[in-house]
C-alpha positions in Angstrom: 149.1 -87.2 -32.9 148.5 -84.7 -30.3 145.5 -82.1 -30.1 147.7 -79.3 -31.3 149.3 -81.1 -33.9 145.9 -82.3 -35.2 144.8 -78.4 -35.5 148.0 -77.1 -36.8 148.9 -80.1 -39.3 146.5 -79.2 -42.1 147.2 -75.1 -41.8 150.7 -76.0 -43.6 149.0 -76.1 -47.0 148.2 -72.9 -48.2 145.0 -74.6 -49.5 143.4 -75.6 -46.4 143.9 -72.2 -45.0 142.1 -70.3 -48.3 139.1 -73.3 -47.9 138.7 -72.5 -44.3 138.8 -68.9 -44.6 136.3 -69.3 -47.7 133.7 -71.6 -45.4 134.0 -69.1 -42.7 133.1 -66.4 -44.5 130.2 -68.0 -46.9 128.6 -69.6 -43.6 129.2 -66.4 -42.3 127.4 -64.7 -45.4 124.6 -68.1 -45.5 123.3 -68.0 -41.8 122.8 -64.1 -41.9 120.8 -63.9 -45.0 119.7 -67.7 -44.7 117.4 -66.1 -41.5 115.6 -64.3 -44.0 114.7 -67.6 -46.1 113.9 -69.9 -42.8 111.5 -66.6 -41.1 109.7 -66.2 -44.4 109.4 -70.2 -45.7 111.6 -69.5 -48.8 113.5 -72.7 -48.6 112.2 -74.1 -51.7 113.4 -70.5 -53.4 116.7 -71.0 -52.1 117.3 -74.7 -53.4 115.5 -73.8 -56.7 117.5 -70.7 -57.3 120.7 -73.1 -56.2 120.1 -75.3 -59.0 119.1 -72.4 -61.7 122.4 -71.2 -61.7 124.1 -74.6 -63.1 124.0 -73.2 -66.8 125.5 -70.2 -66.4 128.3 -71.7 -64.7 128.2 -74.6 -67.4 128.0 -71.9 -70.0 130.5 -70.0 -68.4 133.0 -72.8 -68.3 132.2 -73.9 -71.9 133.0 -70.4 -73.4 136.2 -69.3 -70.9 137.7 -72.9 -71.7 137.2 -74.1 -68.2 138.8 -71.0 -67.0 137.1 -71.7 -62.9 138.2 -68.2 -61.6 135.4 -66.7 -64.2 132.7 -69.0 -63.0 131.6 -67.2 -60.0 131.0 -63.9 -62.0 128.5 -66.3 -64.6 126.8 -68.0 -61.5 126.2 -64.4 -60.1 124.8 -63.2 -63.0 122.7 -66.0 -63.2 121.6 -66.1 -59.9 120.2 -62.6 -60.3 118.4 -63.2 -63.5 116.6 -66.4 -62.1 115.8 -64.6 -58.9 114.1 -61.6 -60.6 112.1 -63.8 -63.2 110.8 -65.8 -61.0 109.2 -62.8 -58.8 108.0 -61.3 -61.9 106.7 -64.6 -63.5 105.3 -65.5 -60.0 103.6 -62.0 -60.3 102.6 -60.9 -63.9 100.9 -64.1 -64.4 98.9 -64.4 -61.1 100.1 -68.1 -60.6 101.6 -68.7 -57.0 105.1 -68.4 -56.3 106.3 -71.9 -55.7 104.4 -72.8 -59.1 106.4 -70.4 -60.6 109.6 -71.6 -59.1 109.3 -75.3 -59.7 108.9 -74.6 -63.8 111.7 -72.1 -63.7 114.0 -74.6 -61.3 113.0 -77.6 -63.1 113.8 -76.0 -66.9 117.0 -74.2 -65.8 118.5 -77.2 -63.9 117.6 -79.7 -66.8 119.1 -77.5 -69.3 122.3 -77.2 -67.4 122.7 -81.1 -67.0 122.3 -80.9 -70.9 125.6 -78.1 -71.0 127.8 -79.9 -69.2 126.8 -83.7 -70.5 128.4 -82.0 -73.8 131.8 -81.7 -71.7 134.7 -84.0 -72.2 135.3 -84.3 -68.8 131.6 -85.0 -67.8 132.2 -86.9 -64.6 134.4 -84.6 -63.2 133.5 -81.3 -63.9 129.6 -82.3 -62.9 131.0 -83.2 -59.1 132.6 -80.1 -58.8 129.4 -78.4 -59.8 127.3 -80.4 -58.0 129.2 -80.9 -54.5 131.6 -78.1 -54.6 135.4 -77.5 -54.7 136.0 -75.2 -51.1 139.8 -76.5 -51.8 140.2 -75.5 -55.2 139.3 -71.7 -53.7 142.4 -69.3 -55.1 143.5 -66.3 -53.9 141.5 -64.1 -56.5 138.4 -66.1 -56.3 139.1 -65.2 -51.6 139.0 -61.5 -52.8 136.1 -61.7 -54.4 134.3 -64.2 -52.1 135.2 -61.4 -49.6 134.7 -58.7 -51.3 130.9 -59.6 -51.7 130.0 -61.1 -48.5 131.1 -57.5 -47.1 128.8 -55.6 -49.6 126.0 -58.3 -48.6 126.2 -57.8 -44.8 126.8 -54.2 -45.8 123.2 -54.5 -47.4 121.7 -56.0 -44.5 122.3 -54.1 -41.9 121.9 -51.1 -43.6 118.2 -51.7 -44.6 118.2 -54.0 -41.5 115.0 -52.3 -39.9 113.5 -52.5 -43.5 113.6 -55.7 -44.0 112.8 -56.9 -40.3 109.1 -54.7 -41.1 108.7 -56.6 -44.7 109.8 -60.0 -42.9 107.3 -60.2 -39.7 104.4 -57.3 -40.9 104.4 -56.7 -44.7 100.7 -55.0 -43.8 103.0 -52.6 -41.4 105.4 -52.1 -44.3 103.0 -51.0 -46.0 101.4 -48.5 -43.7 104.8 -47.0 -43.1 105.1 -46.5 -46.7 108.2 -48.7 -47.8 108.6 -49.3 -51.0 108.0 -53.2 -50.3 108.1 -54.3 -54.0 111.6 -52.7 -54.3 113.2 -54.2 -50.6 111.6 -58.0 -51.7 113.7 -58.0 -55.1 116.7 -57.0 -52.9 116.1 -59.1 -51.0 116.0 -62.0 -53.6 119.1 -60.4 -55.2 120.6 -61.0 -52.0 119.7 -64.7 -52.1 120.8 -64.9 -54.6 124.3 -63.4 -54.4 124.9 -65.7 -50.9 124.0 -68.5 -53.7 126.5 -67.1 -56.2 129.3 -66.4 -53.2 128.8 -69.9 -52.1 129.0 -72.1 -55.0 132.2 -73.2 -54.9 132.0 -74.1 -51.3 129.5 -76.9 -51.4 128.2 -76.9 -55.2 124.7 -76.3 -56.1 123.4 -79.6 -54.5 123.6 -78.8 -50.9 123.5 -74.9 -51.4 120.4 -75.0 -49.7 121.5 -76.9 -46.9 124.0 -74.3 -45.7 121.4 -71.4 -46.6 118.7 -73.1 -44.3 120.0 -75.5 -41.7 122.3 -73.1 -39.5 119.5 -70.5 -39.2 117.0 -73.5 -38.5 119.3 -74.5 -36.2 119.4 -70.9 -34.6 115.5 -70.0 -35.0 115.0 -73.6 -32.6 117.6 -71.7 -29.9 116.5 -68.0 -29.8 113.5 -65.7 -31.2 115.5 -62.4 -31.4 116.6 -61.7 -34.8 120.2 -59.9 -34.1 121.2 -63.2 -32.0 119.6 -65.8 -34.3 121.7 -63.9 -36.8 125.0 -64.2 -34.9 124.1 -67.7 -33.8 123.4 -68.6 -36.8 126.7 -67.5 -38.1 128.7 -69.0 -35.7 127.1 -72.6 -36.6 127.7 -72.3 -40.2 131.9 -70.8 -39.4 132.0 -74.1 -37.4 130.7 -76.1 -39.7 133.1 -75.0 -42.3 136.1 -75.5 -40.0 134.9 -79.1 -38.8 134.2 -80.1 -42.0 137.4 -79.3 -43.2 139.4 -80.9 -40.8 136.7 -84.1 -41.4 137.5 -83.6 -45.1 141.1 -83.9 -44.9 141.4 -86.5 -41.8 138.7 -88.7 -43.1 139.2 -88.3 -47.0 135.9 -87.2 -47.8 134.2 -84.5 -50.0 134.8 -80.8 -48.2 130.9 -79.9 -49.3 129.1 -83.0 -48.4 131.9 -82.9 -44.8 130.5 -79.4 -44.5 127.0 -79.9 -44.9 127.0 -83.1 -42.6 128.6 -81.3 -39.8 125.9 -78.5 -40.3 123.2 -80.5 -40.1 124.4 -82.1 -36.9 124.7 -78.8 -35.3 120.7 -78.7 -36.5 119.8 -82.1 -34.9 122.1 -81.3 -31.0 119.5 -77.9 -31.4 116.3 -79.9 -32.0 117.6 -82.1 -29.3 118.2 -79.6 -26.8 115.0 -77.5 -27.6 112.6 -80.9 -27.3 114.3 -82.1 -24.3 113.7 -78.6 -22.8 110.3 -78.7 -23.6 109.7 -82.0 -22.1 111.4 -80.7 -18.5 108.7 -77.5 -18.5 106.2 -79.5 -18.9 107.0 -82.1 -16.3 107.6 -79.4 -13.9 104.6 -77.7 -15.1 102.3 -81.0 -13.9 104.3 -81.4 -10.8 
């Protein structure tokens, strides 16, 4: 096959151009508020939150019949829910927040195992969950994938210079007066909308992985938040095309594809950044 052939092939099925438009748009969506998590060390608030939406979406699926275009509006609400309780458990009873999110992860995801275990179709339905169904994207499910990654970029850089205080000087915040208490639950409804928006990308399993690894892989390149942003975003968009492409040339899962070619990206940035530091400091002793 030729190069162009190889490129063009797959765009024939209607499918593979709604899961590539989907991937670009929630890597899009993950790198910009996945900075966020990386900057402020919520990555175990990311995977936790991930994995607390499983019974809503089991729930959902349970009482819509198995209805899949209805599950992203259960895993949103979810998503919200969990993010909220777990900054006002982490806060009315004075125990730290990772405490807080390992009992609320832990309870939510075991009781969503229970939900769908109930299921006829146990094996099935628990992979799609799990690792994701970017294929099985349809044309409403794009409009609304869209629809909220535009009011979430919408968010952020409309409060961008609020949340840029609250992320590198929460002391400052405070001096300047910002309602901090109000911008950090947005900024865990946020979270936990990219979670929701995401889902049915790469399941709740590797949520975390496109949440984190691109803007890891863009904090190691740059220290300027706009273009770690950007950066970021481009990683993610190109790990959703790539790991399409692998998905359908190789015959492998889209999410796991995705999340592999993602965290690739991460380890040629580590790479780059190490051997870079190993040149300055050879020519710093020479």
């Amino acid at each position: 096959m030729t190069f162009f052939e190889i490129i063009f092939t797959p765009l024939q099925y209607s499918f593979m151009v709604r899961g590539i438009t989907a991937a670009v748009l929630t890597g899009i969506v993950c790198a910009v508020v996945g900075v966020y998590v990386v900057l402020r060390g919520m990555a175990f608030f990311g995977d936790a939150l991930a994995h607390a939406i499983l019974p809503g979406v089991a729930v959902g699926y349970l009482v819509t019949g198995g209805v899949r275009e209805t599950l992203f509006w259960w895993g949103t609400g979810t998503a919200v829910i969990v993010s909220l309780a777990i900054g006002a458990v982490s806060r009315g009873a004075k125990i730290k927040e990772d405490t807080a999110i390992g009992v609320i992860f832990a309870g939510m995801f075991a009781l969503g195992i229970a939900i769908i275990s109930t299921m006829r179709s146990y094996t099935v339905d628990l992979t799609h969950f799990l690792f994701g169904d970017v294929l099985g994207v349809s044309g409403n499910q794009l409009i609304t994938i869209a629809a909220f990654s535009g009011v979430i970029l919408l968010l952020v850089i409309g409060f961008y210079k609020e949340f840029l205080v609250l992320t590198f000087d929460p002391t400052l915040a405070a001096t300047l007066r910002i309602p901090t208490r109000i911008f950090e639950y947005l900024q865990l409804v946020l979270i936990a909308l990219t979670i929701a928006v995401s889902f049915q990308a790469v399941g709740v399993a590797l949520m975390v992985a496109m949440l984190v690894t691109p803007a890891a892989a863009a904090y190691l390149l740059t220290k300027r938040l706009p273009v770690m942003m950007i950066l970021g975003a481009m990683i993610a968009s190109a790990s959703g095309v790539i790991g399409l492409y692998l998905s359908y040339y190789v015959n492998v899962a889209s999410g796991p594809a995705i999340v592999l070619t993602t965290t690739l990206f991460f380890v040629l940035a580590w790479s780059y950044k190490t051997i870079q530091r190993r040149l300055k400091r050879r020519g710093s002793f020479a």
